[in-house]
Each structure stands twice: as C-alpha cells, then as structure tokens.
N, CA, C and O atoms as a GROMACS GRO file, in nm:
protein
  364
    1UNK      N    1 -12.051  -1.502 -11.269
    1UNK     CA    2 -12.078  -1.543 -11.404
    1UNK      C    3 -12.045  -1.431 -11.503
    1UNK      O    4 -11.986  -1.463 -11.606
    2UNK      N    5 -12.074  -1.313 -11.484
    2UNK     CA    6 -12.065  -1.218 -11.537
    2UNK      C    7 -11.899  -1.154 -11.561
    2UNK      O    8 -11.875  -1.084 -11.659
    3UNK      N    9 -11.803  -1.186 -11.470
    3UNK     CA   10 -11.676  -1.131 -11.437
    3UNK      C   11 -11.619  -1.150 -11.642
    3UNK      O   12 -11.586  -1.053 -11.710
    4UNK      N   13 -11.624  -1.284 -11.689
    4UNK     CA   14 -11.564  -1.251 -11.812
    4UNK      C   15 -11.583  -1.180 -11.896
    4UNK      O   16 -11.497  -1.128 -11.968
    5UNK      N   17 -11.753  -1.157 -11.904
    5UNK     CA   18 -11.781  -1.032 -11.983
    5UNK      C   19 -11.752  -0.903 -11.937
    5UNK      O   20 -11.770  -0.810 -12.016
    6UNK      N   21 -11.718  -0.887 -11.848
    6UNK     CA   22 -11.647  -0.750 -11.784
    6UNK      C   23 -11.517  -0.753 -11.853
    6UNK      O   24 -11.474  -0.653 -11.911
    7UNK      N   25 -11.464  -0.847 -11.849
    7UNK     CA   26 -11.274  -0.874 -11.896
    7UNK      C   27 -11.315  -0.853 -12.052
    7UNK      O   28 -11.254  -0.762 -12.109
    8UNK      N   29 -11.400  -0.918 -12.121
    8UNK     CA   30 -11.408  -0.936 -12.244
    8UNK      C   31 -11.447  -0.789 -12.322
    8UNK      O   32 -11.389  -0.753 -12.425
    9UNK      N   33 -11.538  -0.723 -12.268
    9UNK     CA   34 -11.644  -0.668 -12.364
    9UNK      C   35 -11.550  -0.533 -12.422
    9UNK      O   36 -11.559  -0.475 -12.531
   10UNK      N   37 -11.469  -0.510 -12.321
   10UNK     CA   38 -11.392  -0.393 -12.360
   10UNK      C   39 -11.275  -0.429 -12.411
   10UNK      O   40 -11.204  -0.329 -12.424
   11UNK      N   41 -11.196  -0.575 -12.463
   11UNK     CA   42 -11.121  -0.586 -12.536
   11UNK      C   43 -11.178  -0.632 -12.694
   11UNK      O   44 -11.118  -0.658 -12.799
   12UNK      N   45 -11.282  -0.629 -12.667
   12UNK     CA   46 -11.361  -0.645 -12.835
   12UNK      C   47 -11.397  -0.532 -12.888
   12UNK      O   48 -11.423  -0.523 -13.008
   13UNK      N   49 -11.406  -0.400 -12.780
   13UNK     CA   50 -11.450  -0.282 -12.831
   13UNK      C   51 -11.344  -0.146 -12.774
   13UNK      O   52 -11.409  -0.101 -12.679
   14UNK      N   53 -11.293  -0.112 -12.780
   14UNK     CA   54 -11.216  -0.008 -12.728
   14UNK      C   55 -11.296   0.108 -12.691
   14UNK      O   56 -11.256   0.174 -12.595
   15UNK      N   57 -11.397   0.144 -12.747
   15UNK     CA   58 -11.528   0.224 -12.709
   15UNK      C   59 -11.523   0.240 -12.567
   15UNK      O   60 -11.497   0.337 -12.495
   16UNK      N   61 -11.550   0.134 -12.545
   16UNK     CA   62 -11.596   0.095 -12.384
   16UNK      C   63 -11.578   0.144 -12.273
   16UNK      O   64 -11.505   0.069 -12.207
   17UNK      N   65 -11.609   0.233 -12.218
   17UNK     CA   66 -11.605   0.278 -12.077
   17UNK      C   67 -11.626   0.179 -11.981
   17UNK      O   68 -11.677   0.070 -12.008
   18UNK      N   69 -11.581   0.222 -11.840
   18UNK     CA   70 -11.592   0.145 -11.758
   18UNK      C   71 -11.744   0.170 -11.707
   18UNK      O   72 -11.808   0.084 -11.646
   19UNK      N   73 -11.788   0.283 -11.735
   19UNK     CA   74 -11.979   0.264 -11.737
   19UNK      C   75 -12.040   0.216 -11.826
   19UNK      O   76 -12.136   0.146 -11.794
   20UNK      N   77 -12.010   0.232 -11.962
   20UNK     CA   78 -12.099   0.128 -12.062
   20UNK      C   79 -12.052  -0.027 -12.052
   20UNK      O   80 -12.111  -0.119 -12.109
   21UNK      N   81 -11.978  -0.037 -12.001
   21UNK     CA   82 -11.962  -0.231 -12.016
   21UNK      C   83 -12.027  -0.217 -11.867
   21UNK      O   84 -12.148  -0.228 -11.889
   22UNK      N   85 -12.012  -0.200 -11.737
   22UNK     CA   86 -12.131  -0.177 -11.647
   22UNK      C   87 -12.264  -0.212 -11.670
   22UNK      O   88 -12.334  -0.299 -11.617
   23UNK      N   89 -12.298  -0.099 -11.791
   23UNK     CA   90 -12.474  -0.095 -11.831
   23UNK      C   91 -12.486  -0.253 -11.902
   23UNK      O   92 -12.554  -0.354 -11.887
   24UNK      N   93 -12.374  -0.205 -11.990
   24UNK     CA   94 -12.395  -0.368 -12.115
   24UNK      C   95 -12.425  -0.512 -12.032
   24UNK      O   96 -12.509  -0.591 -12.074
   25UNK      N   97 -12.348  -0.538 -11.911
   25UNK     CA   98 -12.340  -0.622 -11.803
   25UNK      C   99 -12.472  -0.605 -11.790
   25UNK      O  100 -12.549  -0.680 -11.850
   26UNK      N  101 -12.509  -0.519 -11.721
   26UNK     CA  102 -12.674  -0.486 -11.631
   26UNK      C  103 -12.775  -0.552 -11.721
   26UNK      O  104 -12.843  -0.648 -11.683
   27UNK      N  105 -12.782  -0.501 -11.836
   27UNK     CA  106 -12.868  -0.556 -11.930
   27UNK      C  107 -12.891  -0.675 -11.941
   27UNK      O  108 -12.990  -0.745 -11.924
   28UNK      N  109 -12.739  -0.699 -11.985
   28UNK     CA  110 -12.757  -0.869 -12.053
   28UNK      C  111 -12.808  -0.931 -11.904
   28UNK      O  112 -12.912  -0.997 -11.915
   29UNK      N  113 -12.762  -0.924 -11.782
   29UNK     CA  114 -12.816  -0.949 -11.715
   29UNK      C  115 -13.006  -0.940 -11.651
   29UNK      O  116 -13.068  -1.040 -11.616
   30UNK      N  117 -13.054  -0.820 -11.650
   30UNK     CA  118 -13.163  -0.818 -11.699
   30UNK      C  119 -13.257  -0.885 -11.783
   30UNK      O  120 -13.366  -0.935 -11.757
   31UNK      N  121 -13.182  -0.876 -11.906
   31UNK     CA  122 -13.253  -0.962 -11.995
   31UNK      C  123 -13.289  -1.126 -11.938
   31UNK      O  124 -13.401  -1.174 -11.954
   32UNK      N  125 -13.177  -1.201 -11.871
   32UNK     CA  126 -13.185  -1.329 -11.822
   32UNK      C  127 -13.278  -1.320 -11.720
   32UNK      O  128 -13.365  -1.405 -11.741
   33UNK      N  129 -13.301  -1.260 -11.622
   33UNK     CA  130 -13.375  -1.216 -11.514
   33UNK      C  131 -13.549  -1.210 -11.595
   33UNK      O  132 -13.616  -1.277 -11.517
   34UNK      N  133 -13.639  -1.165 -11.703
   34UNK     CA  134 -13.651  -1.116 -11.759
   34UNK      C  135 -13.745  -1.240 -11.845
   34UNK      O  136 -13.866  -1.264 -11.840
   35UNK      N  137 -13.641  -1.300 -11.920
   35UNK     CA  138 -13.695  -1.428 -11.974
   35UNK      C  139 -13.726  -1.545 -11.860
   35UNK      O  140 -13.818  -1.622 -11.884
   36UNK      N  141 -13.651  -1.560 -11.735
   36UNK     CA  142 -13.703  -1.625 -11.620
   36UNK      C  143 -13.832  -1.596 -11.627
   36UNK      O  144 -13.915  -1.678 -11.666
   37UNK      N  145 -13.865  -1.466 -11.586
   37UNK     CA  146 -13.975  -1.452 -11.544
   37UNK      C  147 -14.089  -1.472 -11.645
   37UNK      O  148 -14.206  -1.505 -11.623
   38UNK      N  149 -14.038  -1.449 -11.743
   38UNK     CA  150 -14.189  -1.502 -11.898
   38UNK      C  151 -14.167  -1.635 -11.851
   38UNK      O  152 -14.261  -1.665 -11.778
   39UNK      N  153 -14.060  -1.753 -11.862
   39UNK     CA  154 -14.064  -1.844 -11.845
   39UNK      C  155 -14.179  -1.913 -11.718
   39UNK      O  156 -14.264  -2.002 -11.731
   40UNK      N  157 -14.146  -1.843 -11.614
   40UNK     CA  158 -14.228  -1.862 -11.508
   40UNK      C  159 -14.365  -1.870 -11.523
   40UNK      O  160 -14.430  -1.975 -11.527
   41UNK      N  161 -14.423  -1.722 -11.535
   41UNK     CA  162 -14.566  -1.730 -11.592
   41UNK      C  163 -14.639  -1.777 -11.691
   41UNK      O  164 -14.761  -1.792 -11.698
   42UNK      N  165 -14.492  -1.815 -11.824
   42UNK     CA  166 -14.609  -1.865 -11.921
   42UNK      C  167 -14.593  -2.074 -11.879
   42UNK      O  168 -14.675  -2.147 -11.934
   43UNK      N  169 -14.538  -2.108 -11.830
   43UNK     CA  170 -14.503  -2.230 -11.805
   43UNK      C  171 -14.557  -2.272 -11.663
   43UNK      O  172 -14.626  -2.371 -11.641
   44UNK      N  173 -14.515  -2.180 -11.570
   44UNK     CA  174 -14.574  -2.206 -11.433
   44UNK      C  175 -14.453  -2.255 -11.353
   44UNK      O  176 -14.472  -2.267 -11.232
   45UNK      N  177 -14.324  -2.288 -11.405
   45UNK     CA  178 -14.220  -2.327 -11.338
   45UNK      C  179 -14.088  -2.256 -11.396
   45UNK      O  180 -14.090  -2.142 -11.441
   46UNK      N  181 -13.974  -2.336 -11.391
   46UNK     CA  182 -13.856  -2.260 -11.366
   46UNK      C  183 -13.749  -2.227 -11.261
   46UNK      O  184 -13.739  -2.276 -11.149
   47UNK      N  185 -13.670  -2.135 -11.320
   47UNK     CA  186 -13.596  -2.058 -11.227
   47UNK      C  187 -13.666  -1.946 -11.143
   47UNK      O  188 -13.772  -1.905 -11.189
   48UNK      N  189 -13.623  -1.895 -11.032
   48UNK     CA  190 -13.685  -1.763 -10.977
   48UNK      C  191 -13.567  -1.666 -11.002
   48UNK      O  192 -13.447  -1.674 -11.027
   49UNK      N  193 -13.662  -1.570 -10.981
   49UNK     CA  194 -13.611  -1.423 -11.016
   49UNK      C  195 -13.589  -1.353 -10.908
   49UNK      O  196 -13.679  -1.309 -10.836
   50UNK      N  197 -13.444  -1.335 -10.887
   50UNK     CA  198 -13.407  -1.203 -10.820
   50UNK      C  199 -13.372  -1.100 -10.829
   50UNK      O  200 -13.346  -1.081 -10.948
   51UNK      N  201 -13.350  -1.001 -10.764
   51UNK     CA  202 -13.295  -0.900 -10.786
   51UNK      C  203 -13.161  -0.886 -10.735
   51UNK      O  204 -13.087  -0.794 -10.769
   52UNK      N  205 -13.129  -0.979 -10.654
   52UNK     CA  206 -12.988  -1.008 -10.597
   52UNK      C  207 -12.917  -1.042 -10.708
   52UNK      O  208 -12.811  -0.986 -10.735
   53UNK      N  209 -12.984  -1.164 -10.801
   53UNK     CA  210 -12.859  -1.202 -10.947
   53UNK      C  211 -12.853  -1.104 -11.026
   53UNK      O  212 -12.777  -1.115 -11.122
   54UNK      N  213 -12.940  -0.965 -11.006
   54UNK     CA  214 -12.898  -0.867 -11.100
   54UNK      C  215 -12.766  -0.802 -11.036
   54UNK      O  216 -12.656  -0.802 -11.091
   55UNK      N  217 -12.786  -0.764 -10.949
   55UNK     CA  218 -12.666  -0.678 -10.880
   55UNK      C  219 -12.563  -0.778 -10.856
   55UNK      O  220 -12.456  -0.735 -10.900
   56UNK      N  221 -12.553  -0.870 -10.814
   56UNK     CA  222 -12.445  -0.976 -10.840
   56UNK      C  223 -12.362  -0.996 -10.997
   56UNK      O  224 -12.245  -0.978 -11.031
   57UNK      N  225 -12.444  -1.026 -11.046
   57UNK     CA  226 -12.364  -1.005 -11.214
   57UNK      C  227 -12.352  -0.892 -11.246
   57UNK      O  228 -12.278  -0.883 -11.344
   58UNK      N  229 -12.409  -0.750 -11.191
   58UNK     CA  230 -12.347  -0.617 -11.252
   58UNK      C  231 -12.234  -0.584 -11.189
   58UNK      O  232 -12.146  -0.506 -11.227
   59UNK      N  233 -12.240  -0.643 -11.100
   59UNK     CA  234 -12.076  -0.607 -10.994
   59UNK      C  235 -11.984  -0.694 -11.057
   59UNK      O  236 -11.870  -0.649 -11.067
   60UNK      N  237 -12.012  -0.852 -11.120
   60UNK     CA  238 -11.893  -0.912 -11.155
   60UNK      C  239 -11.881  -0.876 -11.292
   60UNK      O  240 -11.792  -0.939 -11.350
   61UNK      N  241 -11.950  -0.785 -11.368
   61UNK     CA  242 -11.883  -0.734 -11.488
   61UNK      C  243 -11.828  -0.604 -11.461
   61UNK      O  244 -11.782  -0.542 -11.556
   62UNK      N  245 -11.825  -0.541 -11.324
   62UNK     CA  246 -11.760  -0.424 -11.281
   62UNK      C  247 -11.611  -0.479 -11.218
   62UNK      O  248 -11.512  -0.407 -11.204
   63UNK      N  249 -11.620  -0.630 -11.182
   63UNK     CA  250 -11.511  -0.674 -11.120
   63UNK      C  251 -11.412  -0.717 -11.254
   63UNK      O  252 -11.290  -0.699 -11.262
   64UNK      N  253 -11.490  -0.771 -11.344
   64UNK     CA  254 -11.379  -0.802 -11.476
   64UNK      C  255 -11.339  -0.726 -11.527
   64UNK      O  256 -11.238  -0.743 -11.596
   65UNK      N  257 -11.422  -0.562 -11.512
   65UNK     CA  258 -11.341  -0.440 -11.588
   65UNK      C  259 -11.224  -0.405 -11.566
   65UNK      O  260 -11.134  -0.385 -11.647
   66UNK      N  261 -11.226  -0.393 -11.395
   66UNK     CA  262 -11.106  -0.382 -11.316
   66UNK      C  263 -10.999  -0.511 -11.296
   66UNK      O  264 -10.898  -0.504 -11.225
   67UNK      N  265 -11.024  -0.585 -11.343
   67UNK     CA  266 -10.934  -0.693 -11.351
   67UNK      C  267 -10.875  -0.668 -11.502
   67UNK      O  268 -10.758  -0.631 -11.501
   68UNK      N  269 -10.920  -0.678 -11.598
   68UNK     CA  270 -10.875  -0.630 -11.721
   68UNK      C  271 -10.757  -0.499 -11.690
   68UNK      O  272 -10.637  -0.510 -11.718
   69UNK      N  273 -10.821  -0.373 -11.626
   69UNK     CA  274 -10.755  -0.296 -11.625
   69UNK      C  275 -10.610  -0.291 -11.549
   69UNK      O  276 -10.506  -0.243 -11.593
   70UNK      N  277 -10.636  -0.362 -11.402
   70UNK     CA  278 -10.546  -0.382 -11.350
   70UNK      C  279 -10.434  -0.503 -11.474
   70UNK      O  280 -10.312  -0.490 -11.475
   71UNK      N  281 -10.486  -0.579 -11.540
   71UNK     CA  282 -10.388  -0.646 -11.602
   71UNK      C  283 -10.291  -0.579 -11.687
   71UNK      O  284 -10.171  -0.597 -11.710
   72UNK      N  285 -10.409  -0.468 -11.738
   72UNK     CA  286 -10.332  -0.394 -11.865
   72UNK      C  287 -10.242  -0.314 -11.757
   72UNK      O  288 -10.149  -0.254 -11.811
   73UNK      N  289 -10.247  -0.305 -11.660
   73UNK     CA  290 -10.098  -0.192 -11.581
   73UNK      C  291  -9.969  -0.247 -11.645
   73UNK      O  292  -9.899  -0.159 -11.695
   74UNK      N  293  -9.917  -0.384 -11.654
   74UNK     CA  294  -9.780  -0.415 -11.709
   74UNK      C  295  -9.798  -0.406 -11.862
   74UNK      O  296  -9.898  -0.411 -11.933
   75UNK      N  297  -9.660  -0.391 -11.890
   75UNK     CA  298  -9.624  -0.392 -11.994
   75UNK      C  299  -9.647  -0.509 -12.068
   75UNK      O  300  -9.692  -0.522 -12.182
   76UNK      N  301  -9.595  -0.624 -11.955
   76UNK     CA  302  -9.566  -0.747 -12.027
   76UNK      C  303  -9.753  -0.807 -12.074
   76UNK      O  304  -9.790  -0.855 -12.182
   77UNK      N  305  -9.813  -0.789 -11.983
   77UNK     CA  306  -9.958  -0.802 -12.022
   77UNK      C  307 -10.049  -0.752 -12.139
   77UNK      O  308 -10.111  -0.813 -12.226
   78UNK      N  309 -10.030  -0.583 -12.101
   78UNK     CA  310 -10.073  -0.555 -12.205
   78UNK      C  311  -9.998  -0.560 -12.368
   78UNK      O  312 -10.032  -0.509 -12.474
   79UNK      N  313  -9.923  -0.616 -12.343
   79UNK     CA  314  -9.905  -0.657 -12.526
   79UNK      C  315  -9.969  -0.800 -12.571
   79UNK      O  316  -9.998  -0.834 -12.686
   80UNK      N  317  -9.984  -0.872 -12.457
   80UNK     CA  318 -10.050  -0.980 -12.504
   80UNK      C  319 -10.149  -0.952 -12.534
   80UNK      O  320 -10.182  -0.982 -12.649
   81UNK      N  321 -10.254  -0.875 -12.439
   81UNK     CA  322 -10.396  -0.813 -12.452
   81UNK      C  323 -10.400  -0.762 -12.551
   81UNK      O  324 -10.494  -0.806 -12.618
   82UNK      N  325 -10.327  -0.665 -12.616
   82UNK     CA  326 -10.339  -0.632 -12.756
   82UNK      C  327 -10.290  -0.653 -12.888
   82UNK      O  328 -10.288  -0.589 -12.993
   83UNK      N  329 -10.239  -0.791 -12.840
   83UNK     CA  330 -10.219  -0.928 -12.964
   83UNK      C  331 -10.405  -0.990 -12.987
   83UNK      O  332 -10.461  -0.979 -13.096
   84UNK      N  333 -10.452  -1.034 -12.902
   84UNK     CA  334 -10.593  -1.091 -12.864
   84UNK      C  335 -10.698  -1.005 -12.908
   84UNK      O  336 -10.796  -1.053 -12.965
   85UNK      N  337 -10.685  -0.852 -12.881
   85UNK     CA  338 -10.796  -0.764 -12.911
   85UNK      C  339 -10.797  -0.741 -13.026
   85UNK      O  340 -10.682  -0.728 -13.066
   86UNK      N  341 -10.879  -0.728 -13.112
   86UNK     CA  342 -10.881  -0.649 -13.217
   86UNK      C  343 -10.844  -0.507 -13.231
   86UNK      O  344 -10.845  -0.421 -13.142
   87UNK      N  345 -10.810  -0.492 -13.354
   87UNK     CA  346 -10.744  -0.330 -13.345
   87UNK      C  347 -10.858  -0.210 -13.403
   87UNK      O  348 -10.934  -0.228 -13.498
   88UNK      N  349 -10.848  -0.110 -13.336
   88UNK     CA  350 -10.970  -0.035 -13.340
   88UNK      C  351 -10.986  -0.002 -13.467
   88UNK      O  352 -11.084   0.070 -13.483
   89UNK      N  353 -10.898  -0.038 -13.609
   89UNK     CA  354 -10.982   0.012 -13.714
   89UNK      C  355 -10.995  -0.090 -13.784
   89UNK      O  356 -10.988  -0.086 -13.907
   90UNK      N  357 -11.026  -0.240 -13.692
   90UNK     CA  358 -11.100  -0.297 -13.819
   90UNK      C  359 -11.264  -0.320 -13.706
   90UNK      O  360 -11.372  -0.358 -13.751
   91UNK      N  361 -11.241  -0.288 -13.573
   91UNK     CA  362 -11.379  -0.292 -13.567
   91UNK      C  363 -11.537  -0.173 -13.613
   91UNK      O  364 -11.652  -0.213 -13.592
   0.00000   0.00000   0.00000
C-alpha cells in the first residue's frame, strides 16, 4: 500500500532522502496503526493492530524509493519524472 508513497513523496519534494521518506512512510503508517487502535477501544470493534502492517508499509515506501530511483537511472525516464515533479523553486 505504501510502495506509491515511496515513488511519490520524493518527486513532490526534492528534499527527500531516502531516510526521510522512510520515516515519512513509518509515520503515516503509524498514525493508521494508531487511530485503529483508538478506534478499537473507544468503539470496541474494528480493525486490529499490528506491528507487522507497520514494517510492511515501511518497507513498501523503502521499495517505492528504490523503484523511483532505479527509474530515474535512464535518461529517457527521468525527463518524464521531471516534467511531473515540480521544480525545486516553486516548492
């Protein structure tokens, strides 16, 4: 679930390390994990909470980084990629 925001987060931000879109992943993930669990206790039902869907979605926004990156290796790619991205001085 996570793999596009791996692909995404660092063509919206050029900032982006391949450890902060990692963390950014972890989080947002977290956070879902997180509201499950308020959900749970204040309702009594729901989804359950693992700790497996955390590390599962932090790896597939570690897998979209590297998919991004591996895309940007060609030429022919990365110009499309940076038709699509924004350019770092209007973000």
């Amino acid at each position: 679930m996570f793999v596009p925001l791996g692909f995404l987060l660092p063509l919206l931000s050029h900032r982006l390390t391949r450890g902060s879109t990692v963390v950014a992943c972890a989080l947002a993930s977290l956070g879902i994990e997180l509201a499950q669990l308020l959900q749970y206790i204040a309702l009594g039902h729901g989804r359950a909470v693992d700790i497996n869907d955390l590390i599962a979605n932090t790896l597939g926004g570690l897998l979209g980084y590297a998919a991004l990156r591996t895309a940007q290796g060609t030429a022919s790619t990365r110009a499309v990629l940076n038709k699509v991205s924004p350019s770092p001085s209007t973000v």
